[in-house]
C-alpha positions in Angstrom: -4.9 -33.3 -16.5 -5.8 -34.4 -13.3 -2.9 -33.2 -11.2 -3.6 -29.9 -13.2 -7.2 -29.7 -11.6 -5.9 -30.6 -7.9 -3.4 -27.8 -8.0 -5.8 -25.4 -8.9 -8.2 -26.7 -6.4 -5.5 -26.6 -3.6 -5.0 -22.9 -5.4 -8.3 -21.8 -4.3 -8.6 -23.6 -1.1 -4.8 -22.2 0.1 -6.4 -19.2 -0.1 -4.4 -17.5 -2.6 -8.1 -16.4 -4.0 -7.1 -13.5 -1.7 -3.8 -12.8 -3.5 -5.5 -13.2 -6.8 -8.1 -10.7 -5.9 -5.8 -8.0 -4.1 -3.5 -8.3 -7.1 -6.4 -7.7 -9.4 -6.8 -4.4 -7.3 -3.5 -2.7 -6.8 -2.5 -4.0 -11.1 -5.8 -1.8 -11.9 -4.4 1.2 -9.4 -0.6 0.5 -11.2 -1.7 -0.4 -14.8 -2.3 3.0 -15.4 1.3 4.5 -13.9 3.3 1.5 -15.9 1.2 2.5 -19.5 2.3 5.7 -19.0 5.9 4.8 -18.4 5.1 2.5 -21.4 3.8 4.7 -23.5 6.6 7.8 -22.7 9.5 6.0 -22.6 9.3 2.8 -23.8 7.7 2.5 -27.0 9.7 5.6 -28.4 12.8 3.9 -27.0 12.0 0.7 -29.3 10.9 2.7 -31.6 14.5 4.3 -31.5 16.4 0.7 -31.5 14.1 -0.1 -34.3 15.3 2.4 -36.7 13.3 5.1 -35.3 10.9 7.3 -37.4 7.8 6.5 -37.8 7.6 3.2 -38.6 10.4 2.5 -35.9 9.5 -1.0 -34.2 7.3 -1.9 -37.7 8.3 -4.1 -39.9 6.9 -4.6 -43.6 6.1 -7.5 -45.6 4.4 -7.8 -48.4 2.2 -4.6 -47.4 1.4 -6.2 -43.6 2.8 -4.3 -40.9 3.8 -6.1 -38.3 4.5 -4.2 -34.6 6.6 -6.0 -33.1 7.9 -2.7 -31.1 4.2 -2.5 -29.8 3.9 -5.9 -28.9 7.4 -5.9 -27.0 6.7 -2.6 -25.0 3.4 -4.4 -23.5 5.7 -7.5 -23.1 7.7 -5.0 -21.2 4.5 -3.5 -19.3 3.3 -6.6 -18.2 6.3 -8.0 -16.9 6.7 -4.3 -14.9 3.1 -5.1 -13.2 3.5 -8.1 -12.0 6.7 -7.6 -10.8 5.4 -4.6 -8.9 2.2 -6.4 -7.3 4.7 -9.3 -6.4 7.4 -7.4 -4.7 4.8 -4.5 -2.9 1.7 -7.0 -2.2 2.2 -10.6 -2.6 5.9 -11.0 -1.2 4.8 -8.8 2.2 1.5 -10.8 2.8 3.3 -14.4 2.7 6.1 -13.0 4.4 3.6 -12.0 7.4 2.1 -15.6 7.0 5.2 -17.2 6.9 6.2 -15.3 11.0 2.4 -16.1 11.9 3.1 -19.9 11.6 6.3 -19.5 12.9 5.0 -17.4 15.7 7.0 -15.0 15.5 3.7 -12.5 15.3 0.4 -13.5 17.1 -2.5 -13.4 14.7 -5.3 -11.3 15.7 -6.5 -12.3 19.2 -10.3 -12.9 20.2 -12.6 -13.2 23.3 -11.5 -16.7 25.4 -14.1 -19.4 25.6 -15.1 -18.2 29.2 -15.4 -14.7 28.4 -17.7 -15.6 25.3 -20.1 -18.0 28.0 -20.0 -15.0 30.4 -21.3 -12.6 28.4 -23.6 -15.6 26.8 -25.1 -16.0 30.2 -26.0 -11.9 31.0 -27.9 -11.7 27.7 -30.2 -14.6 28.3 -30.3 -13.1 31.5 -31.1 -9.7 30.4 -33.6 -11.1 27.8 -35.3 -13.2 30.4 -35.5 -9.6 32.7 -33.5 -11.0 35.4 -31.3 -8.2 35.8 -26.9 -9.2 36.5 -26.0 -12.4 38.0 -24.9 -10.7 40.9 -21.7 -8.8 42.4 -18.8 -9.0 39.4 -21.7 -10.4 36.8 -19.6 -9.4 34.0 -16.4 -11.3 35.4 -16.3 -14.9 35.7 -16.5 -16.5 39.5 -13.8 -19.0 41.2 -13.9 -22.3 40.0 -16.2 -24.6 41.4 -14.4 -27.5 43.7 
């Protein structure tokens, strides 16, 4: 139970919350096309293998109907949904993880440490009303010796 409970909490700290949540998305935006697949082509095709008509995929006993052709074709859709957000979301984002670490693609790039105390220093400056630093206030000077 306890190894259960660390993997999920490595789960959510991975970040794969991010994967859950986009695959939450894009299976809403695809749940609809695979039900209609489902429902055109699949159900009346185990309907078909089931004896067709219209209890094709029903079987009787004892006056219960049981639907197993029902319960196979959302089997079936499931299985189609998942496979599509894997392959089209999930596979794609780790695969761009996986070259980032490698470094084969640089992450997204940000302001260096000087250029963040630059422009730190000419708005207190401008807050205080002193106006620029001076000639090239924006850029940083030569180092000091």
């Amino acid at each position: 139970m306890v190894g259960v409970l660390n993997g999920f909490k490595d789960f959510l700290i991975r970040g794969n919350v991010v994967d859950l949540a986009v695959a939450v998305v894009i299976g809403a935006a695809f749940t609809d096309v695979v039900n209609a697949f489902a429902s055109s082509f699949l159900t009346p095709l185990i309907g078909l293998i089931g004896g067709g008509g219209e209890l094709g995929g029903t079987v009787r006993v004892d006056g219960q109907d049981f639907t197993w052709g029902a319960f196979l074709s959302t089997v079936i859709t499931f299985v189609l949904t998942a496979g599509i957000i894997y392959f089209l979301v999930v596979l794609p984002v780790h695969r761009l993880f996986d070259r980032r670490a490698r470094g084969e693609e640089p992450g997204p790039v940000g302001p260096t440490e000087l250029e963040l105390l630059v422009e730190i220093r000419d708005l207190l400056r401008a807050q205080q009303g002193l106006g620029p630093a001076g000639p090239g206030a924006g850029q940083p000077g030569p180092p000091a010796p």
